[in-house]
BADRENKOL-581425 format. One record per residue: x, y, z of N, C-alpha, C, CB in turn. Coordinates in steps of 0.02 Angstrom, whole numbers, plus 32768, in hexadecimal, padded with zeros to 4 digits. Last residue first. Glycine has a CB too. Layout:
<nodes>
NODE  n_east  n_north  n_up  ca_east  ca_north  ca_up  c_east  c_north  c_up  cb_east  cb_north  cb_up
NODE       X        Y     Z        X         Y      Z       X        Y     Z        X         Y      Z
...
</nodes>
This chain:
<nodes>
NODE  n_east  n_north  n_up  ca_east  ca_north  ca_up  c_east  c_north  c_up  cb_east  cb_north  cb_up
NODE    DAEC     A841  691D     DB0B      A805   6955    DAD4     A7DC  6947     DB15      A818   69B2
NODE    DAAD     A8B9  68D8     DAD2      A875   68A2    DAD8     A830  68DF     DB3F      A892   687A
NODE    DA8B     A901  6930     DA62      A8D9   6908    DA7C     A8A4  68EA     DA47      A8FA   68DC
NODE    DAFF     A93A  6952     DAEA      A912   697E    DA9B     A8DF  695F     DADF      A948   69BF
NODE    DB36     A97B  68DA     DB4E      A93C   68E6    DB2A     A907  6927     DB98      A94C   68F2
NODE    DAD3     A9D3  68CF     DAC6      A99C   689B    DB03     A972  68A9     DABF      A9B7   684A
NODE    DAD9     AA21  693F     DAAE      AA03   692D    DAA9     A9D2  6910     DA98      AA1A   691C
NODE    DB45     AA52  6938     DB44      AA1F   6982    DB0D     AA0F  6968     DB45      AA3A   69DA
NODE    DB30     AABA  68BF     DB7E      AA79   68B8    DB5E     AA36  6902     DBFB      AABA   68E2
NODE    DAFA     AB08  6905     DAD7      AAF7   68C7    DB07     AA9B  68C6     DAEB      AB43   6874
NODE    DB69     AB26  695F     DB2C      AB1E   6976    DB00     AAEB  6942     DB0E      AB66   6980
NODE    DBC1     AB6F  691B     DBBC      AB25   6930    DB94     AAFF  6950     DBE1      AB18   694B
NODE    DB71     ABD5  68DC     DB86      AB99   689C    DB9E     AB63  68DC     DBD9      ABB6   6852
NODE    DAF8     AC26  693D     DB2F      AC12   692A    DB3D     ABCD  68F8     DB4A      AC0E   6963
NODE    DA82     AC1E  6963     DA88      AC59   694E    DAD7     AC54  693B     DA70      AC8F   6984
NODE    D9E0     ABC1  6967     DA30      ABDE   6985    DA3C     AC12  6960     DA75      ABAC   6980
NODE    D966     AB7A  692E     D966      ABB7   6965    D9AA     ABB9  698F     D926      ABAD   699D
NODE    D94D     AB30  68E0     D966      AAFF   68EB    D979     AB41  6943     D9A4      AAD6   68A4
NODE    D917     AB9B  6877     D8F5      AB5E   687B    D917     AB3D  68C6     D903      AB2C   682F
NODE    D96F     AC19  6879     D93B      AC1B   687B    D91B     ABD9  68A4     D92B      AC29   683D
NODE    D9F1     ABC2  6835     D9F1      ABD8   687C    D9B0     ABF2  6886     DA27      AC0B   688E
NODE    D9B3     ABB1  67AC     D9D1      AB8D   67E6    D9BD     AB7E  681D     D9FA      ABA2   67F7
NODE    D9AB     AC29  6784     D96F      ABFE   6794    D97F     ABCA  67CF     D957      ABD6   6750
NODE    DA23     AC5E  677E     D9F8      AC71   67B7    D9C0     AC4A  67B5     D9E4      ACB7   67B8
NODE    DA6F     ABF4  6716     DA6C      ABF5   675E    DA42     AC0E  678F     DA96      AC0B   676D
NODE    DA1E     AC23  66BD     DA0C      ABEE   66C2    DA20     ABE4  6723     DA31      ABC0   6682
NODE    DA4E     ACBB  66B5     DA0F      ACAC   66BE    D9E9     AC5E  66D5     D9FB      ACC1   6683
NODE    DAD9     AC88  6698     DAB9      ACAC   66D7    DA6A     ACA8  66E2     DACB      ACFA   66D3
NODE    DABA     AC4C  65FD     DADC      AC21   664E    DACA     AC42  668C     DB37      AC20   6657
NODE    DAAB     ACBB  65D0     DA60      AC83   65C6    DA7D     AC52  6614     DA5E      AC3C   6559
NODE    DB32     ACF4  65CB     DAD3      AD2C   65E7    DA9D     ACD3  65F7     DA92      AD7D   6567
NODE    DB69     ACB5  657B     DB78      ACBA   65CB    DB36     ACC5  65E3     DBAC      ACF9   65E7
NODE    DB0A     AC50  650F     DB2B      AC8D   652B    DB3E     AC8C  656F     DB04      ACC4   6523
NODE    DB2F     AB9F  64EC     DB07      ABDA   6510    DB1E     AC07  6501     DB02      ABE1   6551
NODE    DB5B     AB17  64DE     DB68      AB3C   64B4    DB24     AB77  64C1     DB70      AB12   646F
NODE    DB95     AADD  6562     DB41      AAD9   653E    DB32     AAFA  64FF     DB08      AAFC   656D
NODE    DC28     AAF6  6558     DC06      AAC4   656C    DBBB     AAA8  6542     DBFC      AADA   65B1
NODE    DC15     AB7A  6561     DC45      AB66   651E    DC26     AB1C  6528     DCAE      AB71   6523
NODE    DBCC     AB89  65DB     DBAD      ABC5   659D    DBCD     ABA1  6564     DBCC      AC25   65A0
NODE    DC26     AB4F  6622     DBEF      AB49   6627    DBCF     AB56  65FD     DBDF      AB5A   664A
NODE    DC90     ABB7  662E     DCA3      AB79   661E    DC66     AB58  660D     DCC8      AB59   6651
NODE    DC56     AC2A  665B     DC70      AC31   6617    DC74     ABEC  65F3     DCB8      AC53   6619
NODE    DC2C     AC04  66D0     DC09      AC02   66BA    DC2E     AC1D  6663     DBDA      AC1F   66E7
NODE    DCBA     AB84  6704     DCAE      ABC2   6713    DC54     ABD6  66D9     DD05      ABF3   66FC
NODE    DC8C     AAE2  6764     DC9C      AB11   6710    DC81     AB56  672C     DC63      AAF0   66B5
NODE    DC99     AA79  67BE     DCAE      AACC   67DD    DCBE     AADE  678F     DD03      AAD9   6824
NODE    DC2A     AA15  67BC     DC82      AA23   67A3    DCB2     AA56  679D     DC8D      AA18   676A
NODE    DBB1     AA67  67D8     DBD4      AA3B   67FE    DC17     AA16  6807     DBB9      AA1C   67FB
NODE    DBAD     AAAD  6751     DBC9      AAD7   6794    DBF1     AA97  67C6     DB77      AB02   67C8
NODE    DB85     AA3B  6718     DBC8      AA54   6704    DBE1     AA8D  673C     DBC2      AA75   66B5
NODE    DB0D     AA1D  6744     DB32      A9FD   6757    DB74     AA07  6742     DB1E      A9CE   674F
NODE    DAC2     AA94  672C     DAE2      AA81   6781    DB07     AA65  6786     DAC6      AA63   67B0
NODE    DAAE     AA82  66A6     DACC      AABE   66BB    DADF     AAA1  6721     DA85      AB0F   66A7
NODE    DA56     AA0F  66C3     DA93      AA20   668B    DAD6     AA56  66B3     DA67      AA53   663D
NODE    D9EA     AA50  66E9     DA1D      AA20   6718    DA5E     AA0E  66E0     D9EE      A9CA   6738
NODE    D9C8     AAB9  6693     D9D0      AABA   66E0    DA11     AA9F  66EA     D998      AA90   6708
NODE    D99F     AA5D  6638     D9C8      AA77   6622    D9DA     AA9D  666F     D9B4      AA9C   65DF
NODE    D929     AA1E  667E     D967      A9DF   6667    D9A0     AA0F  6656     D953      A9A5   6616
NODE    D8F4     AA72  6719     D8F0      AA52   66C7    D929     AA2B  669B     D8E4      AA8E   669A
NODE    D8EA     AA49  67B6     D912      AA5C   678F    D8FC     AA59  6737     D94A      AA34   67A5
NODE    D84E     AA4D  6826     D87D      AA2A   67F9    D8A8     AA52  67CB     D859      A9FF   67D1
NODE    D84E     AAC7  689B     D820      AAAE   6860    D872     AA7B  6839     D7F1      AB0A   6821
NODE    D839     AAA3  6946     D86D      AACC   6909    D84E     AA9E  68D0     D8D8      AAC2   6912
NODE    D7F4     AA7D  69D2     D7F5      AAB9   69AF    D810     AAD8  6974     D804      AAD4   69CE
NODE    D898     AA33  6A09     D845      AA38   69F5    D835     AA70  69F8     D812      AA16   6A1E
NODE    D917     AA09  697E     D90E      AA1C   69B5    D8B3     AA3E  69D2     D94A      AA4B   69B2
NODE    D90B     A989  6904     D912      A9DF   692B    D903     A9E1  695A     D8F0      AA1A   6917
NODE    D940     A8E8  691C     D903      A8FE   691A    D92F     A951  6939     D8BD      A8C8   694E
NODE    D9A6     A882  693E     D98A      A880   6905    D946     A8AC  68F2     D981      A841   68FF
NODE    D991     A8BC  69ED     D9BE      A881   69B2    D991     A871  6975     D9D0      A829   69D8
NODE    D97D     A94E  6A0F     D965      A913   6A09    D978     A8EE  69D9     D92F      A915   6A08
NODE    D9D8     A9BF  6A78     D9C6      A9B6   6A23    D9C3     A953  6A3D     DA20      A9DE   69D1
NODE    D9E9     A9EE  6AE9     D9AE      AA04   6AC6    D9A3     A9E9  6A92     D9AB      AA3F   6AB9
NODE    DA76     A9DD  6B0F     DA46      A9A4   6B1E    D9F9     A9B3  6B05     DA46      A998   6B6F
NODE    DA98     AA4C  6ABE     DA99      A9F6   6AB4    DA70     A9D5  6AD8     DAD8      A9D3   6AC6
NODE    DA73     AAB9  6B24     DA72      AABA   6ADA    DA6F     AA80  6ABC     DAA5      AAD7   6ABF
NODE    DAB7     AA98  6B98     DA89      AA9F   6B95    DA5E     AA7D  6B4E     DA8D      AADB   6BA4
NODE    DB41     AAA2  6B5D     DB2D      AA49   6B6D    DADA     AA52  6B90     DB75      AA18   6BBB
NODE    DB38     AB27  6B60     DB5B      AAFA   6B17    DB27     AAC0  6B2B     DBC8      AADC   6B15
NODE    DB24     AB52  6BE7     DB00      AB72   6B9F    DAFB     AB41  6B58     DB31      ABBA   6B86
NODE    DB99     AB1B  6C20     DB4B      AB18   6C1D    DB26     AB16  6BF7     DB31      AB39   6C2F
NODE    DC10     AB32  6C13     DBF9      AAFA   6BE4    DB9C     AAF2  6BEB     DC26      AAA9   6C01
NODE    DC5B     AB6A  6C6F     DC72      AB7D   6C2E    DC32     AB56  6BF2     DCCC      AB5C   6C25
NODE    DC38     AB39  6CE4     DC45      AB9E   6CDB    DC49     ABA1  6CA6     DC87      ABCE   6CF6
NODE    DC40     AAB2  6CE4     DBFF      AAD2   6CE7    DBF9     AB16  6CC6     DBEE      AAD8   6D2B
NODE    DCCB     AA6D  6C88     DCB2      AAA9   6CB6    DC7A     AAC4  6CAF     DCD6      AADD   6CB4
NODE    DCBD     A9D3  6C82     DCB7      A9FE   6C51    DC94     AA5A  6C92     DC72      A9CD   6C06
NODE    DD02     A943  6C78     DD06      A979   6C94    DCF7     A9C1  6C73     DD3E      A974   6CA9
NODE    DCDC     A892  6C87     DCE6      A8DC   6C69    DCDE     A90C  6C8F     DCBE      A8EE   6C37
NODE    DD20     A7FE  6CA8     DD15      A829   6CBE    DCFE     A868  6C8B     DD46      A82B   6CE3
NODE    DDAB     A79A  6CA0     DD60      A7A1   6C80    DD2C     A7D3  6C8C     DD3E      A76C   6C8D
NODE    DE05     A7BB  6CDB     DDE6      A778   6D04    DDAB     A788  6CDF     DDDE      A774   6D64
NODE    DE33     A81E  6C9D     DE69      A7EC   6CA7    DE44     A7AF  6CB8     DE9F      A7FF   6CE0
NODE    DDE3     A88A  6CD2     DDE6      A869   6C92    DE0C     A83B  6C8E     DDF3      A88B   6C62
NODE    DE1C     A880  6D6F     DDB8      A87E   6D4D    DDD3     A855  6D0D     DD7E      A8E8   6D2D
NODE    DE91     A8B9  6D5F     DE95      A870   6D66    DE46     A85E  6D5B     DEB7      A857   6DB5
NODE    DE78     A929  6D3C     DEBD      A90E   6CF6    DEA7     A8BB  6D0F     DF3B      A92D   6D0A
NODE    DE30     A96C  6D8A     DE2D      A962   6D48    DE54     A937  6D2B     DE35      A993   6D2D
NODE    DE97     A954  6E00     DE57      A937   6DFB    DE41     A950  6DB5     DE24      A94B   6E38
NODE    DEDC     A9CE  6DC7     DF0B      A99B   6DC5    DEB5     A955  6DD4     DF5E      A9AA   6E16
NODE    DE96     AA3B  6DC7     DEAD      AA22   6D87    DECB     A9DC  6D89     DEDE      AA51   6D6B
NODE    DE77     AA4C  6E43     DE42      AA3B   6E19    DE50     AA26  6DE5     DE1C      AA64   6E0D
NODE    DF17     AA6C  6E79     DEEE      AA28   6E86    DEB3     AA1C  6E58     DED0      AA27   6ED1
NODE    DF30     AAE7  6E20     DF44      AAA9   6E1B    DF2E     AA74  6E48     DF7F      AAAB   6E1D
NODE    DE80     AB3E  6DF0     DEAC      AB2E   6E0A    DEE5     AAE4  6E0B     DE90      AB3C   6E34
NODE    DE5F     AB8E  6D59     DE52      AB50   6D7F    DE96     AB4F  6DB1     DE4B      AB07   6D48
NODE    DE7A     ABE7  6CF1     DE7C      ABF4   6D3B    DE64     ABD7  6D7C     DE68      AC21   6D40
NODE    DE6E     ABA5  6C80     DEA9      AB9A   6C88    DEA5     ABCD  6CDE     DEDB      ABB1   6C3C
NODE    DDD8     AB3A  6C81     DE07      AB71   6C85    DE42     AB78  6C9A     DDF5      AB97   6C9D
NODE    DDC3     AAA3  6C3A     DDB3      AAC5   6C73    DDD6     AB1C  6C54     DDDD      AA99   6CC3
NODE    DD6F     AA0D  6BE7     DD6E      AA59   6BD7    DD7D     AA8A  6C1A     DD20      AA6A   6BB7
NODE    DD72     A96B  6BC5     DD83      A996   6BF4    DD75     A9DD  6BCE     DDCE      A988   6C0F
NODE    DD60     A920  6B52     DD5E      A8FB   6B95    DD5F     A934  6BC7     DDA1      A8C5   6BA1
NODE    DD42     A93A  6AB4     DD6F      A950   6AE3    DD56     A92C  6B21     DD72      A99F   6AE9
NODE    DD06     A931  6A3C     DD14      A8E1   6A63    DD4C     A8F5  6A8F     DD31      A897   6A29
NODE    DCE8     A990  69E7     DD29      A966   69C4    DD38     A929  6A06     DD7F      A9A8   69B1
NODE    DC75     A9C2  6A2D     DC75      A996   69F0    DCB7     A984  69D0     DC4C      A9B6   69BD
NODE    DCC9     A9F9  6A93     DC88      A9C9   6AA3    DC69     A994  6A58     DC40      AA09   6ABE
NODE    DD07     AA64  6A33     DD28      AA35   6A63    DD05     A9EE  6A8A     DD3D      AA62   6A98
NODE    DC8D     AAAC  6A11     DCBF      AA86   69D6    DCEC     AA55  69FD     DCF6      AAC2   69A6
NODE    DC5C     AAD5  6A7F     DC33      AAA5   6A4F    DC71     AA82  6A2F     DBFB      AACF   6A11
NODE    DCB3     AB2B  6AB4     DCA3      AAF3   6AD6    DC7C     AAC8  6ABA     DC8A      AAFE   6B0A
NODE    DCC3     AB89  6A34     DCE8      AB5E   6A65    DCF7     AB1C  6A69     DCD1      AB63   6A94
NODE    DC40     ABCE  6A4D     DC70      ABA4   6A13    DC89     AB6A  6A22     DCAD      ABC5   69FF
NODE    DC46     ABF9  6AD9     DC07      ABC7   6AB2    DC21     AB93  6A8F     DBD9      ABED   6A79
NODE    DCE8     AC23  6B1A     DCA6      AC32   6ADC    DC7D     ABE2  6AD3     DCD2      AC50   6A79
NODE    DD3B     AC39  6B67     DD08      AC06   6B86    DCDB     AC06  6B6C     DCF3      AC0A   6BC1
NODE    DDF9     AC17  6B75     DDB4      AC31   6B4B    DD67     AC0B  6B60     DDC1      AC1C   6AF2
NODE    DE63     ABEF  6B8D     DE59      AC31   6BC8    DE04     AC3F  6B95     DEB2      AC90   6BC5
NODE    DE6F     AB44  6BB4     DE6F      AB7C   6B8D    DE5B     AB9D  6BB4     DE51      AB81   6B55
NODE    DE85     AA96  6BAF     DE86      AADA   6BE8    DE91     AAFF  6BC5     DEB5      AAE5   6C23
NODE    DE25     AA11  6B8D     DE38      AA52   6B74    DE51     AA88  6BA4     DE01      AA6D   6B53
NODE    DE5F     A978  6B87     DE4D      A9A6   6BAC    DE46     A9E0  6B98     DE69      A9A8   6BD5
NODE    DE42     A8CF  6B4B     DE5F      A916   6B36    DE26     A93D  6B61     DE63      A92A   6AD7
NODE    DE8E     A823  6B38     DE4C      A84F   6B54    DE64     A89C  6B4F     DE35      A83B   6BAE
NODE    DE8B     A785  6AD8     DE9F      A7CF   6AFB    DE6F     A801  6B11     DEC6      A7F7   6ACD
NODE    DE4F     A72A  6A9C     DE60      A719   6AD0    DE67     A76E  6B07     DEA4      A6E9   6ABD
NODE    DE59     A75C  6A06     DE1C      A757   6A26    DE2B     A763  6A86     DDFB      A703   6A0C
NODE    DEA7     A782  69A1     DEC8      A75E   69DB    DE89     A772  6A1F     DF27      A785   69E9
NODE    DE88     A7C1  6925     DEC4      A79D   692D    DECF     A760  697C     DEFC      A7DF   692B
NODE    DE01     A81F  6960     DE21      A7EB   691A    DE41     A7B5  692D     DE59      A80A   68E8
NODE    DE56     A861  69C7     DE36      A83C   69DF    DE1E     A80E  69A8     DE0B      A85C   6A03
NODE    DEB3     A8AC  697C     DEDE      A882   6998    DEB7     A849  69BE     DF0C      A8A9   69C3
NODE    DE56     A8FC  691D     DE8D      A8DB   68F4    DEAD     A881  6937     DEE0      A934   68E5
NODE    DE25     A939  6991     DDDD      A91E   6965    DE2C     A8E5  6932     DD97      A981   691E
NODE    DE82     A986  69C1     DE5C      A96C   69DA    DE38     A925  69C8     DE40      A996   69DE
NODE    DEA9     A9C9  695A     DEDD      A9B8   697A    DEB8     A97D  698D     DEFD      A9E7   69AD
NODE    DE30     AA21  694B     DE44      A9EC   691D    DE72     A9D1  6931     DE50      A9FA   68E2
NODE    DE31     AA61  69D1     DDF7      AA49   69B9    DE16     AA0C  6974     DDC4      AA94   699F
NODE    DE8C     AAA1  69A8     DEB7      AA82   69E6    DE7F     AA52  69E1     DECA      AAB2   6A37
NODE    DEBD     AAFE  6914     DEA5      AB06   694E    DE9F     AABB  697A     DE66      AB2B   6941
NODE    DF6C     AB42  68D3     DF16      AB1C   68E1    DEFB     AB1C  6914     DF09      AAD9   68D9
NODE    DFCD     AB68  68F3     DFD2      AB50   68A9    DF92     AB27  68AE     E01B      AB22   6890
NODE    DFE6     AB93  6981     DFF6      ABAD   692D    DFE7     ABB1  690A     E00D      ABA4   690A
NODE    DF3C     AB6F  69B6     DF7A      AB60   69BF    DF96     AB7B  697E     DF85      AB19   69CF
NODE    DEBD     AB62  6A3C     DEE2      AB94   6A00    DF1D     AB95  6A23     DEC2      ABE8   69ED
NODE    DEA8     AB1E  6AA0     DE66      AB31   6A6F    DEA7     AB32  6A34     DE2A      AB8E   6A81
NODE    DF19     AAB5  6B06     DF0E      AADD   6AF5    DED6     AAF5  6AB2     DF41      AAE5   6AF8
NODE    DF13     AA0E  6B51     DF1C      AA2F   6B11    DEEA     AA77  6B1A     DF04      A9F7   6ACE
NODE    DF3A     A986  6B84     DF30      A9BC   6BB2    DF39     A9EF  6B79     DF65      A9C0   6BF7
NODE    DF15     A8ED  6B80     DF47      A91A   6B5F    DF23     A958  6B80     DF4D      A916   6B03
NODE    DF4D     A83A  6BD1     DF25      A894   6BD2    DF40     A8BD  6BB3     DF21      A8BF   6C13
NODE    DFA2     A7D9  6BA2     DF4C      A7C9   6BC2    DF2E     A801  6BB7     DF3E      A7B7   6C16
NODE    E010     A7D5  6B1D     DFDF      A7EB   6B63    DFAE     A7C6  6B6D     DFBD      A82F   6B63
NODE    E079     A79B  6AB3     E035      A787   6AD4    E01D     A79A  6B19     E033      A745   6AD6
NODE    E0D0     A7E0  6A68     E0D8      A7DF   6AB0    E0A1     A7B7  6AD4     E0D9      A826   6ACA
NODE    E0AE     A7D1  69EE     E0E8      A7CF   69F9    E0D6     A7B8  6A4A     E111      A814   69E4
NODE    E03B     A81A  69CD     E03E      A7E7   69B4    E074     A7BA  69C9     E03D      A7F3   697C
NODE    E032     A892  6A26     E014      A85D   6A33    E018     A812  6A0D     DFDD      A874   6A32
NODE    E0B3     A8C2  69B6     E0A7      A8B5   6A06    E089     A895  6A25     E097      A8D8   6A22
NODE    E053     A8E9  6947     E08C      A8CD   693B    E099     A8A5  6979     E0BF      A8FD   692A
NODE    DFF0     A937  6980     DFE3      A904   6967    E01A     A8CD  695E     DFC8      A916   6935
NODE    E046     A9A1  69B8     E018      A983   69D7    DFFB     A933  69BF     DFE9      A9B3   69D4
NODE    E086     A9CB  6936     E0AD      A9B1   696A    E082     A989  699D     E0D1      A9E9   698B
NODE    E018     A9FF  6900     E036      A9CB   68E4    E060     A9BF  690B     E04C      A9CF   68A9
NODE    DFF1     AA51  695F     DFB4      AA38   695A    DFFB     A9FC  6933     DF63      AA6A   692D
NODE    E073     AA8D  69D0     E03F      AAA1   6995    E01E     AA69  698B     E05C      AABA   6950
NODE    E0B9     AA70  6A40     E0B1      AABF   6A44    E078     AAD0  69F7     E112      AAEC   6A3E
NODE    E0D0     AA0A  6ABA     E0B9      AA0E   6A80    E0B2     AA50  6A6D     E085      A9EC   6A7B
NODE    E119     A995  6B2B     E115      A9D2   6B17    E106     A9D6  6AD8     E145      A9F2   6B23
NODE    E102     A8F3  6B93     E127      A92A   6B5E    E114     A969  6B50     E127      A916   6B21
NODE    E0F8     A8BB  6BF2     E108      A893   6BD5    E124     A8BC  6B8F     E0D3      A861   6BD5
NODE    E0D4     A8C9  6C94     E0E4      A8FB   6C66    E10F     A8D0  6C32     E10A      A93D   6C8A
NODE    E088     A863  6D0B     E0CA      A86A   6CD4    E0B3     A890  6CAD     E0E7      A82D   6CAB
NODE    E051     A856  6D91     E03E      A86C   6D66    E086     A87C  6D56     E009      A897   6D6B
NODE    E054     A820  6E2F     E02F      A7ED   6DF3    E039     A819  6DB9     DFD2      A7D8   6DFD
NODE    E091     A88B  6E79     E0C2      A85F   6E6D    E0A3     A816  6E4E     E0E9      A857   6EB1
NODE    E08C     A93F  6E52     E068      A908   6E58    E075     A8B5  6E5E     E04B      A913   6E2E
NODE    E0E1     A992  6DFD     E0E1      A97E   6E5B    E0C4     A949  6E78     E0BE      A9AE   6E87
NODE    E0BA     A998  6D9D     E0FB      A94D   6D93    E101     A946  6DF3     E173      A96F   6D5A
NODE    E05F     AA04  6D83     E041      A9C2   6D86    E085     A98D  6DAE     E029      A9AA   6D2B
NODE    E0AE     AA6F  6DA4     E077      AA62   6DC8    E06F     AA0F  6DC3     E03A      AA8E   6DAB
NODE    E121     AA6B  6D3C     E114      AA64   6D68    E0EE     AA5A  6DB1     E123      AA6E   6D5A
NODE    E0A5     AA6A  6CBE     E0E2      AA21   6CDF    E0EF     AA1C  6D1E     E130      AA22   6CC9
NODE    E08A     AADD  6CC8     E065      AA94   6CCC    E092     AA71  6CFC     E060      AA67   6C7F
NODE    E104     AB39  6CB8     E0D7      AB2A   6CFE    E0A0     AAF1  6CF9     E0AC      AB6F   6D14
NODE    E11C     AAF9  6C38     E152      AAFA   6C72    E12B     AAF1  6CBF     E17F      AB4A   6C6E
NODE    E09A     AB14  6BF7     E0C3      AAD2   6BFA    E0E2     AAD8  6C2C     E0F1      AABF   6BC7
NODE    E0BE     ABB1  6C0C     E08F      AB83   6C27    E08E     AB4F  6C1B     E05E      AB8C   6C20
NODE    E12B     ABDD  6BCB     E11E      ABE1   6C0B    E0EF     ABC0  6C3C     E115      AC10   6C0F
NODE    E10F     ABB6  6B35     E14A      AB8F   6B5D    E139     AB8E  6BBA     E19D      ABC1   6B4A
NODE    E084     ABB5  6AEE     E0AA      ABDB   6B0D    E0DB     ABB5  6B46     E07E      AC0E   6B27
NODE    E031     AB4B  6AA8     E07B      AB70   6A72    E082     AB9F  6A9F     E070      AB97   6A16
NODE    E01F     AAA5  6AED     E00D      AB0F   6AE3    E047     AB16  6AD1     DFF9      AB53   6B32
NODE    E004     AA14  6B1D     E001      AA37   6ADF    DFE8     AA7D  6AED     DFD6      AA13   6AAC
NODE    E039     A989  6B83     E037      A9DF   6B77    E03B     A9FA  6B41     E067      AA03   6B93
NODE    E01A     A8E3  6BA4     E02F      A921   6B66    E006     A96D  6B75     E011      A901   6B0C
NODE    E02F     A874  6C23     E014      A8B0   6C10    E030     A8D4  6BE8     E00B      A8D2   6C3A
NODE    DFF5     A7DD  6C67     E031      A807   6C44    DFFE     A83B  6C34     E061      A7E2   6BFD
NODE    DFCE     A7C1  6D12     DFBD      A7D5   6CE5    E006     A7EA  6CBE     DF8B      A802   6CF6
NODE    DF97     A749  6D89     DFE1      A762   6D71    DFC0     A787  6D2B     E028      A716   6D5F
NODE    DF1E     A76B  6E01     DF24      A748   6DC8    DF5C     A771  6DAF     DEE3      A742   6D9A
NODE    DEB0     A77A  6E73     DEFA      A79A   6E6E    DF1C     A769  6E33     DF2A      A795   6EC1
NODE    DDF4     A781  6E5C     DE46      A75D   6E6D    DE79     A77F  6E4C     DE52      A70E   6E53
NODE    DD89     A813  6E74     DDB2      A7DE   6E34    DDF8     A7C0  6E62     DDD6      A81B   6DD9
NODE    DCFC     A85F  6E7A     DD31      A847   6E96    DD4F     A807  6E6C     DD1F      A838   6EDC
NODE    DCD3     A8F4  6E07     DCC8      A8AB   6E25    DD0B     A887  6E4D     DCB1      A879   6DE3
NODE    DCA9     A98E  6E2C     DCD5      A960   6E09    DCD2     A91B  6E2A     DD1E      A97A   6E08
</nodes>
């Protein structure tokens, strides 16, 4: 983790379990640069909150009630660029860590991070910084840095126009039903299109397929 100045930070807590906010807080407010600026327990309160409270760090949970923490994410960095978002979750899926790396997360750790590593997290991203747990993110930020800007990955045969059709509505997280009503397809013709897909472009997952064609688009 990089060394970073002792910089005053505000800070939003977003998890829909009360007990852990509580022990955030308390861990973090020991700290005597870092404000606990509020509490969030769902993705529209989250949003609502950052709009309100203006943090520097939001310290946000994957999965939340009423959504997932990834659009929370992707909605509040939209709105208010400036801000920076941490993920501490107990999940260390691929998924995940793509979908959080592509909604413009700053951070990704575990929630069995310790409280000093967390607390040097909160101030890394605070001073510009990312943080993205090696243990959790290899594989993923392996995976990316593989894909060549405006060009497949080497070795993968070009997409066909109806292909990339089809990717680019995955890339809007459409379920493949949605997709099929979309192209006016069968489901059956959408799976098949997908496995070509994933065939060509050699993953094996929709966010995978998804880190592709947005890292092409940059």
């Amino acid at each position: 983790m990089p060394k970073v100045k002792t910089i005053a930070v505000r800070l939003l807590l977003v998890d829909d379990h009360e007990v852990v906010r509580v022990g955030l807080r308390t861990v973090l407010t020991q700290h005597e640069h870092v404000t606990v600026v509020g509490e969030s327990s769902t993705v529209t309160d989250a949003v609502r909150d950052a709009a309100q409270l203006h943090p520097d760090v939001i310290l946000m949970d994957v999965r939340l009630p009423d959504g997932s923490g990834v659009d929370a994410c992707r909605e509040i960095l939209a709105a208010h660029p400036h801000m920076r978002v941490i993920f501490l979750t107990s999940y260390a899926d691929d998924d995940s860590v793509l979908a959080a790396v592509l909604a413009g997360a700053h951070g990704y750790v575990l929630k069995e991070i310790d409280s000093a590593a967390l607390l040097r997290a909160v101030h890394a991203v605070a001073e510009g910084h990312s943080i993205l747990d090696p243990s959790v993110t290899e594989r993923a930020l392996k995976w990316l840095r593989g894909i060549g800007k405006g060009s497949v990955p080497p070795g993968t045969e070009p997409l066909s126009p109806q292909e990339e059709r089809v990717l680019a509505l995955v890339a809007e997280g459409q379920t493949n039903k949605e997709i099929a009503t979309a192209l006016n397809l069968s489901d059956k013709t959408v799976k098949n299109y997908l496995a070509n897909v994933f065939q060509k472009l050699r993953v094996t997952r929709r966010a995978q397929a998804a880190a592709f064609f947005a890292k092409r688009k940059q």
